[in-house]
C-alpha positions in Angstrom: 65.5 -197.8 -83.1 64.3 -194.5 -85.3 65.6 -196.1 -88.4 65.3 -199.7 -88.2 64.8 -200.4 -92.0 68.2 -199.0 -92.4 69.6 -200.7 -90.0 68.2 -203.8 -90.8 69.6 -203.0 -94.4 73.3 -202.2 -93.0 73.4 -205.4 -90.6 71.8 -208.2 -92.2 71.2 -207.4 -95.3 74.7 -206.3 -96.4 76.0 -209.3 -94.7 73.8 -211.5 -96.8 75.1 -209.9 -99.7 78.6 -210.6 -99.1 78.2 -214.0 -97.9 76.2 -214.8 -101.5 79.2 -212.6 -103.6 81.7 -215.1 -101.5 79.6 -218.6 -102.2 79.2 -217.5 -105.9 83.0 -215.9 -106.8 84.9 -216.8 -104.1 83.9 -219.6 -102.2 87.5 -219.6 -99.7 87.7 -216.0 -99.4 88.4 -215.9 -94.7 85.9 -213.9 -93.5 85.9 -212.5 -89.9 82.2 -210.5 -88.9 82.6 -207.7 -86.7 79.5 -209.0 -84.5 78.4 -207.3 -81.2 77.8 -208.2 -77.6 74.6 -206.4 -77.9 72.8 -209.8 -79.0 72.8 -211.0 -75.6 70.5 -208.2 -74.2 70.0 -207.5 -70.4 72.3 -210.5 -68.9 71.5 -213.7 -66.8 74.9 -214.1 -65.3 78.4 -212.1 -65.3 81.0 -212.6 -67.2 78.9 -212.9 -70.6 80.8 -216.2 -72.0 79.3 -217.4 -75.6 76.7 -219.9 -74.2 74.6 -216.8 -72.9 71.3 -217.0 -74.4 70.6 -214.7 -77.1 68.1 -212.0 -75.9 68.7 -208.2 -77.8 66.9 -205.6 -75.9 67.0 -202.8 -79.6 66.2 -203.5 -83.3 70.0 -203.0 -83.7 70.7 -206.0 -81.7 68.3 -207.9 -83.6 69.5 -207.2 -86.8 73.4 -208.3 -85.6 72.0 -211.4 -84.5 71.0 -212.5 -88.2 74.2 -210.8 -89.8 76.4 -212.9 -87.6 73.2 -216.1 -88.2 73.8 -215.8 -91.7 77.9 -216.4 -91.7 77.3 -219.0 -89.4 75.1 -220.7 -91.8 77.1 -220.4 -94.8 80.0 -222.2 -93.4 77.8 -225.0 -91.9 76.0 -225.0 -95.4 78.9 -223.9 -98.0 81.7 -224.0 -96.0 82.5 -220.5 -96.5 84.9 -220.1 -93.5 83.9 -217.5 -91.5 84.7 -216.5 -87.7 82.3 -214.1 -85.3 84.2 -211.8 -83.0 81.3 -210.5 -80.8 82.6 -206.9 -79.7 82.4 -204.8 -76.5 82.6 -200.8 -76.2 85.7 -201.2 -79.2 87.0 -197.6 -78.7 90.2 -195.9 -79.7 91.4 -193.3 -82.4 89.1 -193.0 -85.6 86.4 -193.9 -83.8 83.0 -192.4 -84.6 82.7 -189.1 -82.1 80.2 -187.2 -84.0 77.1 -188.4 -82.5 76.9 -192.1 -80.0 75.5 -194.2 -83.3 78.0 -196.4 -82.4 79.4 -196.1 -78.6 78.2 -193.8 -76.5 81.9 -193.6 -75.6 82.5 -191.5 -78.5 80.1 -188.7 -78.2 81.9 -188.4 -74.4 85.6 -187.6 -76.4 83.4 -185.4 -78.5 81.6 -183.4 -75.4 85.0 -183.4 -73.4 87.2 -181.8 -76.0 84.1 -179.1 -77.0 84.0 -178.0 -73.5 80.8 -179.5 -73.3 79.7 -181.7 -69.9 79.6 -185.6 -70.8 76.2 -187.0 -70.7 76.4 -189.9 -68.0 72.5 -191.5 -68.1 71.3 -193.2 -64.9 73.8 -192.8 -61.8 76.9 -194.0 -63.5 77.2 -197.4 -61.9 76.3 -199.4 -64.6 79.9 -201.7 -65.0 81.3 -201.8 -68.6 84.6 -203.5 -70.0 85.9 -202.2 -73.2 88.5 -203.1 -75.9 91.4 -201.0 -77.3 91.4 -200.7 -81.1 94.8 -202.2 -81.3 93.6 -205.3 -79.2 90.4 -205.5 -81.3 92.7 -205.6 -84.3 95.1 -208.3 -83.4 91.9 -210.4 -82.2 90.6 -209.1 -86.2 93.9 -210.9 -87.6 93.7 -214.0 -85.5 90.8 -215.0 -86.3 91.4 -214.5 -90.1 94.7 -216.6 -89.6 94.1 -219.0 -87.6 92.8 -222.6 -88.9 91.2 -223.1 -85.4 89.2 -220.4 -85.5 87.1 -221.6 -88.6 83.4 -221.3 -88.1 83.9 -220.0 -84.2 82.5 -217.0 -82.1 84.1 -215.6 -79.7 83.7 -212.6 -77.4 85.9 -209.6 -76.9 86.6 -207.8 -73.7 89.3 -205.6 -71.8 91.4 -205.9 -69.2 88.8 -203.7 -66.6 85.7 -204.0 -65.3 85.0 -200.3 -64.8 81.3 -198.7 -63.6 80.4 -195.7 -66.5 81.0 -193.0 -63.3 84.8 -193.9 -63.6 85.0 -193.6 -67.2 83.8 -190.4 -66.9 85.9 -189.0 -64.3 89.1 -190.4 -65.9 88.3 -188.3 -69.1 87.6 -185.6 -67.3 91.3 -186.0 -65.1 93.0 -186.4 -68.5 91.5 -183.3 -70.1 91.3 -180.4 -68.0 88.3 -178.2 -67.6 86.0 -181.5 -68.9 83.2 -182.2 -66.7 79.9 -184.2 -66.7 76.3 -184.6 -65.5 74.4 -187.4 -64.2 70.8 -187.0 -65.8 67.8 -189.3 -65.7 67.6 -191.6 -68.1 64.5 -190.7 -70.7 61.7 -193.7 -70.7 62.9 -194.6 -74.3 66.2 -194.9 -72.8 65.6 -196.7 -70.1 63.4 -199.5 -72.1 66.7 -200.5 -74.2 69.1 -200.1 -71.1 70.9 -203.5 -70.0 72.2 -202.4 -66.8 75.9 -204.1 -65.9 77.6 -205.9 -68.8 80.9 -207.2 -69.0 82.3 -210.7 -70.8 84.2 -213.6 -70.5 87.0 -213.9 -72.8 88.7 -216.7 -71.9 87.5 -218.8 -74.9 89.3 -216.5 -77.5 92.6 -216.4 -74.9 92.8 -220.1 -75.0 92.0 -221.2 -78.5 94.0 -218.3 -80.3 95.8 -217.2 -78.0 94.5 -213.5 -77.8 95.0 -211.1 -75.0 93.9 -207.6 -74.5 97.2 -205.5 -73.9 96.2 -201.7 -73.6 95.0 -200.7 -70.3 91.5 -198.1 -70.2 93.3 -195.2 -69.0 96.4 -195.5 -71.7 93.3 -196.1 -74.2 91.7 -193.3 -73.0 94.6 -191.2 -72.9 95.7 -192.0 -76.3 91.9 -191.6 -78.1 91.9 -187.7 -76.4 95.5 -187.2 -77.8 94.2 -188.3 -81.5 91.3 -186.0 -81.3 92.9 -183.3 -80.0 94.8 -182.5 -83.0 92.1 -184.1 -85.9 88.7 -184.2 -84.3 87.2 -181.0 -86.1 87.5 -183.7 -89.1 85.1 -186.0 -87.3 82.6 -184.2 -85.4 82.7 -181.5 -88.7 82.0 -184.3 -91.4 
C-alpha cells in the first residue's frame, strides 16, 4: 500500500510482459501464474471456492487480480495456455522472513528465532489455512502437466483450519523461549484486514488430482529447523 506503483509494476505489469514475450517467441510455452487468494477480499461465505466474487481489500490485491486477468485473456485470445493457482499463506523453507512483504507468517520464524515476541494483531482468532511448500509445488507441476488444467484457476489450501492464536502458540512450543503479544491492530491495519479466511480446494482435488500432504505443525516444524541453521542469510540480506 506504501509503494503501489511498484507493485503495480511487479504484478501486472511484469506479467503482461511475459505473456507478450510468450505470444510473440513462443506461443506454446505452459505457463502456470502464482496468483493469490487475496483477490477475493473480506469473504461472503466459507470455504472460499473459485466462484467467490472478486473483491481485494489492498492495492496488492488489485494488482494480482489483473496479473492473473491478463493470462486468462491470452489463452482465451491467443491460446497461450496458461493455468492460475490462487495461493494461501504458502509457507515453508526459503520463504521470505526478513520483513512480512509476503506472509506475515514469515516475519513470526524471524521474531521467534531472534528471541523476539511474535507480533499477533487483533485477538488472534482470525482462522487461516495454509499450504506447505512441497504441496504448493506438486500443485505448481500439475498444473503445468496436466492437459485438463489448460486455461483453469484453482485455489490452494491446507489440510487445517487453524485461528492465528494457535499458529502462534505452536511456534512458540516448537522453539523454546519464543513468545508473543496480542497488540491492537493500527487503523491502517485494520482498514485492509479480512477477518476469517480459508478455501475450498476441492476443485483442484478432483480435476488434477492434487492433495495437500504436510500437516501445519510438521510444516512448521520443518520451516524453524531450516532457519535455524541458515536464517542469518535471510533476515541479513
Amino acid at each position: 500500500m506504501s509503494n503501489p506503483h511498484n507493485d503495480l509494476a511487479i504484478n501486472a505489469g511484469a506479467q503482461l510482459s511475459i505473456l507478450e514475450a510468450a505470444r510473440q517467441f513462443n506461443p506454446e510455452v505452459r505457463i502456470v501464474f502464482a496468483g493469490t487468494r487475496q483477490i477475493y477480499g473480506k469473504p461472503d461465505y466459507l470455504p472460499v471456492d473459485e466462484d467467490h466474487p472478486i473483491r481485494p481489500v489492498d492495492v496488492n490485491g488489485v494488482n494480482k487480480v489483473a496479473g492473473e486477468w491478463y493470462h486468462r485473456l491470452y489463452h482465451e485470445v491467443y491460446g497461450i495456455p496458461t493455468t492460475t493457482l490462487r495461493l494461501t499463506n504458502t509457507y515453508g523453507p526459503g520463504m521470505r522472513v526478513r520483513d512480512a512483504r509476503q506472509t506475515f507468517l514469515g516475519i513470526w520464524i524471524q521474531q521467534a528465532l531472534r528471541g523476539e515476541s511474535i507480533t499477533v494483531y487483533g485477538d488472534g482468532t482470525q482462522r487461516r489455512d495454509f499450504t506447505y511448500v512441497s504441496d504448493c509445488v506438486d500443485a505448481l507441476l500439475l498444473a503445468a502437466s496436466q492437459p485438463d488444467a489448460l486455461g483453469r484457476t484453482y485455489n490452494l489450501g491446507g489440510l487445517e483450519i487453524v485461528p492465528l492464536l494457535e499458529v502462534a502458540t505452536a511456534i512458540t512450543e516448537l522453539e523454546p523461549g519464543a513468545d508473543f503479544d496480542l497488540v491492537d491492530f493500527t487503523a491502517e491495519r485494520q482498514a485492509i484486514d479480512i477477518g476469517d479466511y480459508f478455501g475450498s480446494w476441492s476443485l483442484i482435488q478432483a480435476e488434477l488430482g492434487w492433495n495437500p500432504q504436510v500437516p501445519l505443525r510438521e510444516g512448521l516444524r520443518r520451516t524453524l529447523d531450516y532457519y535455524r541453521t541458515h536464517g542469518s542469510y535471510y533476515w541479513n540480506e
